[in-house]
C-alpha positions in Angstrom: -14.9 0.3 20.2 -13.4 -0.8 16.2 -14.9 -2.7 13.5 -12.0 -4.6 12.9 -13.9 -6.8 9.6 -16.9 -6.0 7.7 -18.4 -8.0 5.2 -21.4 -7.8 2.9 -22.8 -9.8 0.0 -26.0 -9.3 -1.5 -26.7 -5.6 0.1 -28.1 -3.2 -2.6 -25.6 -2.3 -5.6 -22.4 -3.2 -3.5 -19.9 -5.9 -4.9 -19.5 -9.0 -2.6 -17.3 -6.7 0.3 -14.6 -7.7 3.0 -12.9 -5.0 4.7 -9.9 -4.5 7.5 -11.1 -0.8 8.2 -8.5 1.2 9.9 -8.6 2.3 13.6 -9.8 6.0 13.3 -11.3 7.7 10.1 -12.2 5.4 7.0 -12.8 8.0 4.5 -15.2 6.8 1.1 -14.9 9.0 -2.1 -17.1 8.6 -4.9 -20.1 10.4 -7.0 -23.6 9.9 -6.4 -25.1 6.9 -6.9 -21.6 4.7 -6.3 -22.9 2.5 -3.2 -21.4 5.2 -0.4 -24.7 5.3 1.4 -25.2 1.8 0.8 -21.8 1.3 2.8 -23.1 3.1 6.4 -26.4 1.5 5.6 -25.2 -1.8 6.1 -22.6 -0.9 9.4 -25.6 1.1 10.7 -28.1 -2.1 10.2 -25.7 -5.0 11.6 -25.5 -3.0 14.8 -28.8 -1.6 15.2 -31.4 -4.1 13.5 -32.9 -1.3 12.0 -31.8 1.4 8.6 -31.7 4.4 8.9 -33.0 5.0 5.0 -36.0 2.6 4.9 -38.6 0.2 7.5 -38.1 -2.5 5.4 -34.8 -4.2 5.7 -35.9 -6.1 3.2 -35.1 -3.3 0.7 -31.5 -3.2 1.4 -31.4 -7.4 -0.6 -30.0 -6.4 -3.8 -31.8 -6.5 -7.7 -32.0 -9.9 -8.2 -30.4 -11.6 -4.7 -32.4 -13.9 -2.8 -30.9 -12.5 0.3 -28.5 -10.5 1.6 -25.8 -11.0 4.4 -24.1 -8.7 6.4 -21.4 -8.9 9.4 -18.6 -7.6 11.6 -16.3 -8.4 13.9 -16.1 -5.3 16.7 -14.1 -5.5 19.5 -15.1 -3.5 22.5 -13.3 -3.7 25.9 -10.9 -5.7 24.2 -13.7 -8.3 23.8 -14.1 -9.9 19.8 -17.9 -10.2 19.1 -18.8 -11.2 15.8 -22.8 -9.6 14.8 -24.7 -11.5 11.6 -27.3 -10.3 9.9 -29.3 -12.4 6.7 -31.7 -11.0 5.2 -34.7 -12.0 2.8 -38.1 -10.6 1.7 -40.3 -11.8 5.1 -37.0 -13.1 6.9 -34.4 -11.7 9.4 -32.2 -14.0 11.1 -29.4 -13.1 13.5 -26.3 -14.0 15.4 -24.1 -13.0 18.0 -21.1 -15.0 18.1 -22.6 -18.1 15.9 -25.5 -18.5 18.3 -29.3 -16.9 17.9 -29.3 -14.4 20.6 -32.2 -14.9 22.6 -33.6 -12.8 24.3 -33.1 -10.6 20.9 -32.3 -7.8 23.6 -28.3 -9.4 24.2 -27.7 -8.7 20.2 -27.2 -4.8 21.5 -25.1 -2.6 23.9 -21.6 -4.0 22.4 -22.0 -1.8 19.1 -22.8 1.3 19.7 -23.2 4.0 16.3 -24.5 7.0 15.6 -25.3 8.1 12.0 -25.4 11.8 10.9 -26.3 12.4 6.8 -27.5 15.6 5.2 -31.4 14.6 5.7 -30.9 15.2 9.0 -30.1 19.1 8.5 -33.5 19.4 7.1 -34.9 18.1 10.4 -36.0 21.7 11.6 -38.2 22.6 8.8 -39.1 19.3 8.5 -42.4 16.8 9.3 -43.1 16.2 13.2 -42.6 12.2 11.6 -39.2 12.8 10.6 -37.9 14.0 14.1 -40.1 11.6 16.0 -37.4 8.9 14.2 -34.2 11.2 14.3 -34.8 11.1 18.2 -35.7 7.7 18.5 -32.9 6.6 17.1 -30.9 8.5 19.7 -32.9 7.4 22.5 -32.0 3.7 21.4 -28.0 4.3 21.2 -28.8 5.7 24.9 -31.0 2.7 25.9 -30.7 -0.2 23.6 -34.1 -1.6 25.4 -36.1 1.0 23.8 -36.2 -1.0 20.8 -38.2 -3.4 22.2 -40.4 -0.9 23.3 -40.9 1.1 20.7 -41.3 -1.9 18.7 -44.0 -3.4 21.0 -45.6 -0.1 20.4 -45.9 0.1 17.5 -47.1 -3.4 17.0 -50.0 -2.4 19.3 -50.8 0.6 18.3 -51.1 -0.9 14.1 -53.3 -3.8 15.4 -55.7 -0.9 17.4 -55.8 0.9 13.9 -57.0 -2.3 12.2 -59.6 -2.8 15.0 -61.3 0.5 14.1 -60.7 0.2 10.6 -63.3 -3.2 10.6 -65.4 -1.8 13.0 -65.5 1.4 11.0 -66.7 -0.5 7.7 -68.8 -3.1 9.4 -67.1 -5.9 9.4 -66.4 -6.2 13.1 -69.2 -6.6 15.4 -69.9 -3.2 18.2 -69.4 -5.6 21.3 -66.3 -7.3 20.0 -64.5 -4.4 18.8 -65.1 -2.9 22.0 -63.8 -5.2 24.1 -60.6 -5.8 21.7 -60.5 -1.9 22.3 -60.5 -2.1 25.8 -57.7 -4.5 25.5 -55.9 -2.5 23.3 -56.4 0.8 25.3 -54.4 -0.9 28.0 -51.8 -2.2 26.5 -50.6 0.6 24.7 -51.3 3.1 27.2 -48.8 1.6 29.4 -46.1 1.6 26.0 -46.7 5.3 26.0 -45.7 5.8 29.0 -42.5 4.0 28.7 -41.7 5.7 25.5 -42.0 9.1 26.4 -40.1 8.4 29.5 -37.0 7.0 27.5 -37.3 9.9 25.7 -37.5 12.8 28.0 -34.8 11.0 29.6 -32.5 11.0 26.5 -33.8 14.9 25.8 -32.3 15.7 29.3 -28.9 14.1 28.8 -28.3 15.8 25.5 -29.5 19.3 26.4 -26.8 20.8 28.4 -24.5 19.5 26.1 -26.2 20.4 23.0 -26.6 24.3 24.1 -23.0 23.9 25.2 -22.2 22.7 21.0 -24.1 25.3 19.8 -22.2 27.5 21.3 -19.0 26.7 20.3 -20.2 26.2 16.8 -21.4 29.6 16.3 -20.1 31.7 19.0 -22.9 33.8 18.5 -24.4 34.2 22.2 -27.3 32.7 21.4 -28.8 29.4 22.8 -29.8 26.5 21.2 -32.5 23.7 22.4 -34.7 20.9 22.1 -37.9 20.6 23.6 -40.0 17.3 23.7 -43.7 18.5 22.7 -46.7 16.2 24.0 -49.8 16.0 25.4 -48.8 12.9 27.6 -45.7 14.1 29.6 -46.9 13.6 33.4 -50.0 11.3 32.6 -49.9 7.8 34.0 -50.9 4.8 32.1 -54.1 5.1 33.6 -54.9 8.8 32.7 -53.6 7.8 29.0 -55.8 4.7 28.5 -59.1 6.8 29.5 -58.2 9.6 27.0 -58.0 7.0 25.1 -62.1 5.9 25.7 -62.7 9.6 26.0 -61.2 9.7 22.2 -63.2 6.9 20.4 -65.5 8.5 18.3 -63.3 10.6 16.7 -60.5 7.2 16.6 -63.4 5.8 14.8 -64.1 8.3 12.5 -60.7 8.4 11.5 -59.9 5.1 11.4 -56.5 5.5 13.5 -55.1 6.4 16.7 -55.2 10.3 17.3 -53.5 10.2 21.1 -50.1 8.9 21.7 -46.6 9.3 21.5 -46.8 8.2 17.6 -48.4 11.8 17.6 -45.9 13.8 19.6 -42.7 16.2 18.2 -39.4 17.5 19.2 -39.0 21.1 18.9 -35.8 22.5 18.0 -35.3 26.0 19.3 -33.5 29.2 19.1 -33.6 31.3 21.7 -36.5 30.1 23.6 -38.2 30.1 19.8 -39.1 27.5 16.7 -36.3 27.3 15.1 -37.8 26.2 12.0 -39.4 29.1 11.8 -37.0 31.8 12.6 -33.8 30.7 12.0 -31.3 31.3 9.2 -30.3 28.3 6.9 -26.8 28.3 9.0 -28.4 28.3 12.6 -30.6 25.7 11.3 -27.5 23.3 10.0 -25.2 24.6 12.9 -28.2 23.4 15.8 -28.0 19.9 14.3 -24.3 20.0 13.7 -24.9 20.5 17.5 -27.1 18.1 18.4 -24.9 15.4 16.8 -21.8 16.5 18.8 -23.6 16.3 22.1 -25.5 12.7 21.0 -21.3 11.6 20.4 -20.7 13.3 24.2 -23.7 11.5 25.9 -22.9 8.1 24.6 -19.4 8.0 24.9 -19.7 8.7 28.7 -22.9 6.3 28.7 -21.3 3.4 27.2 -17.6 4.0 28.5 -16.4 4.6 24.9 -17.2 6.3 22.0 -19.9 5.2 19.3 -18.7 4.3 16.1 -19.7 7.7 13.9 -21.2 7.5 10.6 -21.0 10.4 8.3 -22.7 10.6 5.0 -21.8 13.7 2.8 -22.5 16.0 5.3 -19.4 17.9 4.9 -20.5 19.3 1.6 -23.8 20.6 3.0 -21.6 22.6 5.7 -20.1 26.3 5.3 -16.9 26.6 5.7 -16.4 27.9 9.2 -18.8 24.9 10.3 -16.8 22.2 8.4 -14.2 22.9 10.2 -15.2 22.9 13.7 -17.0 19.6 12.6 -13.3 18.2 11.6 -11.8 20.0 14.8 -14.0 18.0 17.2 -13.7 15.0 15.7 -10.3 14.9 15.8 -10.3 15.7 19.6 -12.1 12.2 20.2 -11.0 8.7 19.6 -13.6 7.3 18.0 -14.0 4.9 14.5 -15.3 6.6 12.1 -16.6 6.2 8.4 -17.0 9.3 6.4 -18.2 9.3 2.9 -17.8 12.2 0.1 -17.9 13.3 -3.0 -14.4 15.0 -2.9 -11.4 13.9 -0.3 -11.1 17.7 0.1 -14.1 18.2 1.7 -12.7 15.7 4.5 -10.7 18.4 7.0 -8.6 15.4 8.3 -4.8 15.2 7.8 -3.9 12.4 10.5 -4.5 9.0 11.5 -6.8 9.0 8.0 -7.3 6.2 5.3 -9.1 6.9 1.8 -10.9 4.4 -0.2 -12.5 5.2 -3.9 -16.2 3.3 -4.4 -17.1 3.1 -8.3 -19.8 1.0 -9.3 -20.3 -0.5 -5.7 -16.6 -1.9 -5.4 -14.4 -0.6 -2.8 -11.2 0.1 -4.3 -8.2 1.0 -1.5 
């Protein structure tokens, strides 16, 4: 899989961009504040619908543009498909070779990327919120559908909330709130269920190798895991939807949904313990140095090739010793990938490499 053309106009503070990116690492020096985020942001979006910086796509439409466009031409199998994205305040409109896709669900599976920046090594010691999204958006490069899903979800689950909200404050009658409850209850009992399935599922594909990772990474002995922490696991839609009943005073009181996946964690571990709580700074960054390595393992073998990596100033957050086993493995696979930095020299690639300098959001080769 390549992105053999990527454009952009109208996407944060980068100039009007079209660029022939080369085959294996695309490598994007510049300070802070320069557009090199801005850069992965818009790959990451075109591919996946979705940033990995903000819920509102919206955001990405620069100071003063009416709207922004985004696309690339990726060729996978040695089949050219060409992904568009425009974007306005209320708007997103998309195309897969010049035609709406429809259902939205064929836009995905053909561009396949997996982003790693240095928020994610404060995922650990982090909120439960923050690694509820860092897996999801693993479980979609494993299962594209779960977009849909999740999305359906979370749709439900923000109407429920307004239901109790009115009937909370009084301005929602007892028997119609309860029947839209009922309703409700149902519907996003049986999303639960398909969310947590898709990901356990992706939890048990990336284990092995993750623990495997870790321990090259730190060649230490010790073991490294993730554990998926809910209340749910097991329970049919069924069971769900009447803890669900069971729960409706205290739903009321609060105004919101207290059971579901929307409430549930993953727990990185060391050793069988929290590794946010008893792990060093460098066990902490080498377990999700880790976890990215096995997420590249899983969906290369998943999709038949690897996923396009995108890696924002990480490099500069790593020691030494795990800089370089970051460089090591990625030279062993034969993936794209775009790499941004402050300094070239933090980049432990010597082949098969291209630099670019970004200054003022211009790409300068």
């Amino acid at each position: 899989m390549r992105v053999f053309t990527l454009v952009a106009d109208g996407v944060r503070n980068l100039a009007r961009l079209q660029l022939s990116p080369r085959e294996r690492f695309n490598v994007f020096v510049g300070d802070n504040g320069q557009g090199k985020t801005n850069l992965l942001e818009a790959i990451y979006t075109i591919a996946t619908l979705r940033s990995f910086r903000t819920s509102k796509l919206s955001d990405l439409v620069a100071f003063g543009a009416q709207e922004a466009r985004l696309g690339a031409r990726v060729v996978k199998d040695e089949l050219v498909r060409v992904y568009e994205v425009e974007l306005a305040p209320g708007s997103k409109k998309v195309r897969l070779d010049g035609k709406a896709p429809r259902p939205l669900s064929r836009y995905f599976g053909g561009f396949n990327v997996v982003v790693f920046t240095p928020e994610d090594l404060a995922l650990p010691r982090g909120s439960p919120g923050d690694r509820r999204r860092f897996l999801d958006r693993g479980v979609f490069n494993d299962e594209p559908s779960y977009l849909v899903t999740a999305t359906d979800y979370d749709k439900v689950l923000k109407t429920r909330n307004s239901v109790l909200k009115q009937a909370a404050q009084g301005t929602l009658g007892a028997r119609q709130a309860e029947e839209l409850l009922s309703v409700y209850d149902t519907q996003l009992a049986g999303l639960a269920v398909s969310v947590i399935a898709a990901r356990t599922r992706f939890l048990e594909r990336i284990g092995p190798e993750m623990a495997q990772a870790f321990s090259a990474i730190t060649r230490t002995g010790l073991s490294a895991s993730a554990r998926y922490v809910s209340k749910l696991v097991g329970r049919s839609a069924e069971e769900i939807e009447q803890g669900m009943r069971e729960g409706r005073v205290k739903d009321l009181a609060t105004q919101s949904t207290q059971l579901g996946p929307h409430r549930d964690d993953v727990m990185l571990e060391l050793e069988g313990r929290e590794a946010g709580s008893f792990a060093s700074q460098g066990q902490l960054r080498a377990i999700m140095l880790a976890w990215k390595t096995a997420e590249l393992e899983v969906l290369g073998r998943a999709h038949g090739d690897q996923p396009i990596l995108l890696l924002d100033d990480v490099s500069s957050e790593l020691d030494p010793a795990r800089n370089e086993y970051l460089f090591e493995h990625l030279a062993t696979l034969a993936g794209q990938c775009f790499i941004t930095t402050t300094s070239g020299s933090h980049v432990l690639l010597s082949r098969d490499r291209a630099d670019y300098r970004i200054q003022g959001g211009q790409i300068l080769e």
